[in-house]
Each structure stands twice: as structure tokens, then as C-alpha cells.
C-alpha atoms as one frame of an Amber mdcrd trajectory, in Angstrom:
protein
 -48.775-128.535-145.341 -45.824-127.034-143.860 -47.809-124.453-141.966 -49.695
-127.009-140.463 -47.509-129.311-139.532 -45.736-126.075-137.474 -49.427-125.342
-135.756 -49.303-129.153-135.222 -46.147-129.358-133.595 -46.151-126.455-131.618
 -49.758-127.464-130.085 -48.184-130.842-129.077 -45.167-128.936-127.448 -47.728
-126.440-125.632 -49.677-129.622-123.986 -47.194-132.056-122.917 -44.058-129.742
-121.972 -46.737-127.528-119.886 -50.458-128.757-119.774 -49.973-132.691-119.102
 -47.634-132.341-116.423 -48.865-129.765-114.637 -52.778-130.633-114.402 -52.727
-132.226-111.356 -50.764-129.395-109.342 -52.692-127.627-106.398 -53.477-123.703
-106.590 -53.889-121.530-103.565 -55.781-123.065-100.989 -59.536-121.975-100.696
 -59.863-120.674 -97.256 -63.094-119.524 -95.760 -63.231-115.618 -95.778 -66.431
-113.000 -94.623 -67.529-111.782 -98.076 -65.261-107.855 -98.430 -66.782-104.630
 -97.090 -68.808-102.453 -99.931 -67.653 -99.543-100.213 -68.093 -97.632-102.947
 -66.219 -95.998-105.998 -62.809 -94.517-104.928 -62.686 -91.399-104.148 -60.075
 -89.007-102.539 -62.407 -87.777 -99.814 -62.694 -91.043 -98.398 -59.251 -92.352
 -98.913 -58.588 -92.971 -94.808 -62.305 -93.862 -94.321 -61.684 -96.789 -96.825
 -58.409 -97.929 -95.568 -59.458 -98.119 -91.958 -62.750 -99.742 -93.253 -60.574
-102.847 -95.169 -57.942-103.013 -92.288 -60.668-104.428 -90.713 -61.941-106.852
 -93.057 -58.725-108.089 -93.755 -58.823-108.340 -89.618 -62.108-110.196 -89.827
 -60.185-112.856 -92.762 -57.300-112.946 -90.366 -59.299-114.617 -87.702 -61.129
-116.742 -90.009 -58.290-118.274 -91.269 -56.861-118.735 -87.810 -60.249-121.013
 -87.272 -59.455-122.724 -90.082 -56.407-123.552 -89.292 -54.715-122.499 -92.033
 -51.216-120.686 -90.468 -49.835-119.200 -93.612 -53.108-117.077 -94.930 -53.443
-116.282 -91.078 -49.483-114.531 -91.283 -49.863-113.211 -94.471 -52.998-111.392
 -93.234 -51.348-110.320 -90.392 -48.970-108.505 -92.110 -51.756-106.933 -94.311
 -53.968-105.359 -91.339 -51.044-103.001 -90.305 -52.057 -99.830 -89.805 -49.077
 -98.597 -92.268 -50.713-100.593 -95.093 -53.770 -98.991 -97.614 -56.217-101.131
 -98.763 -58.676 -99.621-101.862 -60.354-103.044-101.474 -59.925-106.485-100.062
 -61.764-109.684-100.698 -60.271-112.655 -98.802 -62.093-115.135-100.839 -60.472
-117.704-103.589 -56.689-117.626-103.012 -57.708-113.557-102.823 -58.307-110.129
-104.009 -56.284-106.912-103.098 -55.773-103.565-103.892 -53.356-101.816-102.251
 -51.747 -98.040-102.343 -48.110 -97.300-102.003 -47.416 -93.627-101.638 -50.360
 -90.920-101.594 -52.666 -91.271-103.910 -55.095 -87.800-102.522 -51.737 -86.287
-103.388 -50.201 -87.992-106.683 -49.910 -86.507-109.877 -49.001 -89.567-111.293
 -50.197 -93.118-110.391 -48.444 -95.974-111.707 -51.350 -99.583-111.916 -49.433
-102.439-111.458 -51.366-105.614-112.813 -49.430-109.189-111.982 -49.478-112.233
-113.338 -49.652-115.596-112.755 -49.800-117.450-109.304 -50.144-114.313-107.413
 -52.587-114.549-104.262 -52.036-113.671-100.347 -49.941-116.572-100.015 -47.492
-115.173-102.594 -48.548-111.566-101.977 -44.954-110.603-100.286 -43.415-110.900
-103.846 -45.907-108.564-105.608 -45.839-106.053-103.061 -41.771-105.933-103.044
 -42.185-104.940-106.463 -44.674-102.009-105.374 -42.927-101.056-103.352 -39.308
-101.308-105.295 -41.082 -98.798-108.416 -42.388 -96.390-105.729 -39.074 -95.455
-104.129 -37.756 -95.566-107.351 -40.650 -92.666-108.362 -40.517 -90.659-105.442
 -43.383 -88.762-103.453 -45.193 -87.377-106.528 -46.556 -90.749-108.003 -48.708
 -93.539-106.409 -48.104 -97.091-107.262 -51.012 -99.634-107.297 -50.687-102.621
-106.854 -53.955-104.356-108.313 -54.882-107.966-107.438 -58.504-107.289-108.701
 -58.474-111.160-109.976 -57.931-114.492-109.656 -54.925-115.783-111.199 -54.442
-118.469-113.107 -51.531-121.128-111.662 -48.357-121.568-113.409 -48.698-124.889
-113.131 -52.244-124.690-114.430 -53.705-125.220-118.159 -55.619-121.268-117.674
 -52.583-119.705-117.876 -52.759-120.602-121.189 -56.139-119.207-121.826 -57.729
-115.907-121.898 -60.740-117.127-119.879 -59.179-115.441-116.372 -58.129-112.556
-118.454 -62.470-112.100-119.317 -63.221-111.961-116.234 -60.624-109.988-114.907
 -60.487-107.458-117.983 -64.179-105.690-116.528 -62.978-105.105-113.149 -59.944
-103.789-114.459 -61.507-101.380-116.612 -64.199-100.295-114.030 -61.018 -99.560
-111.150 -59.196 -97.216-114.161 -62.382 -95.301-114.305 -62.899 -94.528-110.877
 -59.396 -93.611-110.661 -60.253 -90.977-113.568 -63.063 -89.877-111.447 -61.179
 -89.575-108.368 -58.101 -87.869-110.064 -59.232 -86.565-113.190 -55.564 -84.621
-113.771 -53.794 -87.494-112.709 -51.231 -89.162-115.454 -52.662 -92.978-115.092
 -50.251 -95.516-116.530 -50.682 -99.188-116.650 -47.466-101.716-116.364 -48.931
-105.380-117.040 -46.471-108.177-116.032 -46.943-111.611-117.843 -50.508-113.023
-117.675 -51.489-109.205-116.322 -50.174-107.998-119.908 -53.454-110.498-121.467
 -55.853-108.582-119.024 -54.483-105.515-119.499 -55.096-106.162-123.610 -58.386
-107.009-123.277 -59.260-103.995-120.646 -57.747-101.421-122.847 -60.527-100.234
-125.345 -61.709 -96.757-124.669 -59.263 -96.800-121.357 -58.083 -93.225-120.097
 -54.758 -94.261-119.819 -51.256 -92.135-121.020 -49.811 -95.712-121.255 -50.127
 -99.715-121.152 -46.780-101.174-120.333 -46.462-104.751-121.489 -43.535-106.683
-119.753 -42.597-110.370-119.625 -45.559-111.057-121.989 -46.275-114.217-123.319
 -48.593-112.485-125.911 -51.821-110.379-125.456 -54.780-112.792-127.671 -54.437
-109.857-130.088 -52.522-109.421-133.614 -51.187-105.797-132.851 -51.022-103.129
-130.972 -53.813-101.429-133.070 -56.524-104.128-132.180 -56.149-102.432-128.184
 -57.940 -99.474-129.810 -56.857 -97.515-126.956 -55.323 -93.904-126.990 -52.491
 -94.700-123.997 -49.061 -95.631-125.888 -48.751 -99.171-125.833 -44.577-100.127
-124.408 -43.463-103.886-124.519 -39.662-105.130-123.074 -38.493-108.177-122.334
 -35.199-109.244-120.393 -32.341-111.292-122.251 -32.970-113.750-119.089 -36.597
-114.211-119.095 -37.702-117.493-119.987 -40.838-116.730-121.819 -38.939-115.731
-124.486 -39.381-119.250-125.538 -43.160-120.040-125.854 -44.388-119.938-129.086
 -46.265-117.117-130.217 -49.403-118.917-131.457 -53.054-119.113-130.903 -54.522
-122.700-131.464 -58.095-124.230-130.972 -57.234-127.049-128.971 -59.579-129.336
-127.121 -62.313-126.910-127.635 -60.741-123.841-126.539 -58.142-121.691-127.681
 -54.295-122.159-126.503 -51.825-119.002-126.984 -51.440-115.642-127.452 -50.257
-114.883-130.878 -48.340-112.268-131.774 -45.003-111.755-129.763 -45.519-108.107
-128.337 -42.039-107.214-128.331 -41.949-108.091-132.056 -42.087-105.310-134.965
 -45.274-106.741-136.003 -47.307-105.989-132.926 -46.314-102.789-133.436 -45.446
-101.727-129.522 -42.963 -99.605-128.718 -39.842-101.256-127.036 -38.138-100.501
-123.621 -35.022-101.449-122.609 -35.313-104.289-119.853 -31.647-105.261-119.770
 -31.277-109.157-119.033 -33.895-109.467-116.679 -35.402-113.133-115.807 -39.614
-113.430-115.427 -39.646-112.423-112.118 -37.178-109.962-111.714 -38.281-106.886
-113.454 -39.224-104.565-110.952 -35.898-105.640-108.632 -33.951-102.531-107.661
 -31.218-101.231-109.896 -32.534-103.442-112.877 -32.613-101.877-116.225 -36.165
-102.495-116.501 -37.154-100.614-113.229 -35.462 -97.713-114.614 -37.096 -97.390
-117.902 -40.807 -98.255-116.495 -39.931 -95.318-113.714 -38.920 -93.107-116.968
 -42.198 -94.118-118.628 -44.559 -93.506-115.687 -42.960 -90.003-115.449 -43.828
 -89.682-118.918 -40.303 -89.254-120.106 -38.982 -91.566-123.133 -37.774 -94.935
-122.096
């Protein structure tokens, strides 16, 4: 009785402290983008071929959006097309798709996939890459950083961001990028650092993976019990910072309204079975800021040093 009452409670906490209120809140805004260039698996070969190839798509968004009217897409792809930025991929359609190198990757011995969270699209793109770009110089010339915006995140402010239905979706694509990345640098050290909603795609991309590690930070949970359901050879890391507010959600799955809310098991819990990292006292959004304790043990990890 107890036990359900808790379930009960917690369900009506989850829906009007986050769902009600936030259902009528806008997401990205849908501009009209060409559909992205096809090019391929990634390979090293054609590394400046691909780059130049997505400069111009994001080029061919850029004026789209200045049709459209739509000023902030239009300076945010501005920014994207310069010829000091490397594109694996870009798709300039629904709030945005990305993949972007920092450092070089023909070169790197280690390469660092860095998998964000929620309400991160080209509007809000600036934020992701400063973290990019932050755990690059912090890793130096030898290691590549990532950043991989193969989705479409859920909103904040959204009732998906309580689901694992983007994570589905997302979880394939995922996958399929790691692979080619094995194909492209088979004796590169591949590590995956999963930041809040990324840690739930990351979960469900990690069976079979060729990874030396999934890094699970600011995680509101993964859908899974434990580490062990991954079933994934890479060593599975989770931290959280003494600031971070998502130290508060409950740690539940519930059927609710004919889906499933939560993420069970708290990952940086002895149950889940993950080893810890120190992240200092970090809030959400400030892991990857320089000189945070969190930056530094993620940099130690990637190197494959202990954290």
C-alpha cells in the first residue's frame, strides 16, 4: 500500500511540477532547410572533402533561413559555414542536426563523442559547442572531440524529456556514427560522455558498442536497472555535481497516460552499479566549464587514466 502510494505520489509530482505547466511552451522554431548533402560513411580520406561539402549546405540553410525571415537561425548559421569549422554532417531541418569536429580527427588517437541533452538545436548550438571546445583544449592535440547533435532533442519544457521515445530514435543513429568511427579509426580509443537526456540515448545505443567508455553525467536516469542491462564492454562512469538540480527528480519509471514516465535507477547510485567520477559542485549546465572538477576527471577518463 505504501509502495504505491510512493509510485502514486511521485507520478503526481512528475506531471504537475513539470508536465502541466510546461505543455504549452514552444520548441525550436521549424525553419525551412534543403534536405543535407549525402555523403557517405566517414572516413579519414575524405575528411576535407566532407567538410567543404557541408560548409556548403549549411551555406545553402543559411540563405534559406534568411528567406524566411528568420534572423537568429540565419546568424547562427553564419557562424557555422566558417571555413575554420568541420562539419561530419549537417541537416538544417527540425530545430537541426550537427556533427561537428574539434581538433584532428585523421590524426587523433583518441576521440572523445560528446552526446547533449535537452533543448539543444542551432539556436542554442553556441552553448554545446563551448563545451567542445572547453574538453578539447583541455585534451590537447592528440584527441578529437565530437560534438554529436545526430538528434532531435526533446524541450525542457516539454513532456518527451520525460520519455525515452527521442532517445529510440536517436539511439540507431548513434550507434551507426560509433561504427563508422571504428571503421575510420580502427586504433582509435573511442569514448562516449552523455550529458543529461544524451546519457538515455547513450544507454540505449550501447549494446555491442566498440567503445573503451560511456560517461554518464547530469543523468536523470538511463530507462535501465543497472549498468549490466547496457551489455556493453566500454566501462560505464556516472558523476554528478553537488549543484546540479537533477539531483532531485525521482528515480522512477511509471506507466502514465499510456506511456512510460522516468528513468529508474539513479546512475550515480551503488545499485546501478557505474563507476563514480568526481564532478565537484557542478550545476546541470556547467560540467564541461573550464577549471571545473568535472572537466578534469572526464579529460582523465578520455585519456584513459583513472578519474
Amino acid at each position: 500500500m505504501a509502495s504505491r502510494l510512493r509510485r502514486a505520489l511521485l507520478a503526481a509530482l512528475v506531471t504537475t511540477s513539470v508536465v502541466v505547466p510546461l505543455m504549452g511552451a514552444a520548441g525550436p522554431s521549424e525553419v525551412p532547410a534543403p534536405a543535407p548533402v549525402a555523403l557517405g560513411p566517414v572516413s579519414v580520406q575524405g575528411l576535407e572533402h566532407r567538410y567543404e561539402a557541408n560548409r556548403e549546405g549549411i551555406a545553402a540553410a543559411e540563405a534559406m533561413a534568411t528567406r524566411h525571415g528568420d534572423r537568429a537561425r540565419e546568424r547562427a548559421l553564419r557562424k557555422m559555414r566558417k571555413p575554420s569549422r568541420h562539419f561530419l554532417s549537417f541537416d538544417g531541418r527540425e530545430g537541426g542536426r550537427a556533427v561537428e569536429v574539434y581538433g584532428d580527427l585523421g590524426r587523433a588517437t583518441r576521440v572523445a563523442v560528446l552526446v547533449p541533452g535537452s533543448d539543444t538545436n542551432l539556436e542554442t548550438y553556441d552553448r554545446f559547442r563551448a563545451g567542445a571546445l572547453a574538453l578539447s583544449h583541455q585534451l590537447g592535440s592528440r584527441t578529437a572531440v565530437v560534438g554529436w547533435l545526430g538528434y532531435k532533442t526533446p524541450g525542457t519544457v516539454g513532456p518527451e524529456v520525460l520519455t525515452t521515445n527521442r532517445a529510440a530514435g536517436a539511439a540507431p543513429r548513434l550507434a551507426t556514427f560509433v561504427r563508422e568511427l571504428n571503421a575510420a579509426k580502427p586504433r582509435a580509443r573511442i569514448s562516449l560522455l552523455c550529458h543529461s537526456y544524451g546519457s538515455v540515448v547513450c544507454a540505449r545505443a550501447a549494446r555491442g558498442l566498440k567503445a573503451a567508455d560511456i560517461v554518464l553525467y547530469g543523468s536523470p536516469g538511463t530507462g535501465f536497472d543497472d549498468a549490466r542491462q547496457l551489455h556493453t564492454r566500454a566501462t560505464v562512469w556516472a558523476g554528478r555535481g553537488g549543484n546540479d538540480w537533477i539531483g532531485g527528480v525521482p528515480h522512477v519509471r511509471i506507466r502514465l497516460l499510456g506511456t512510460t514516465v522516468g528513468f529508474g535507477t539513479d546512475p550515480v547510485s551503488g545499485r546501478f552499479g557505474a563507476r563514480k567520477f568526481d564532478a565537484g559542485d557542478v550545476g546541470h549546465s556547467d560540467y564541461l566549464k573550464p577549471g571545473s572538477a568535472a572537466l578534469a576527471s572526464m579529460g582523465r577518463i578520455v585519456e584513459g587514466r583513472d578519474a
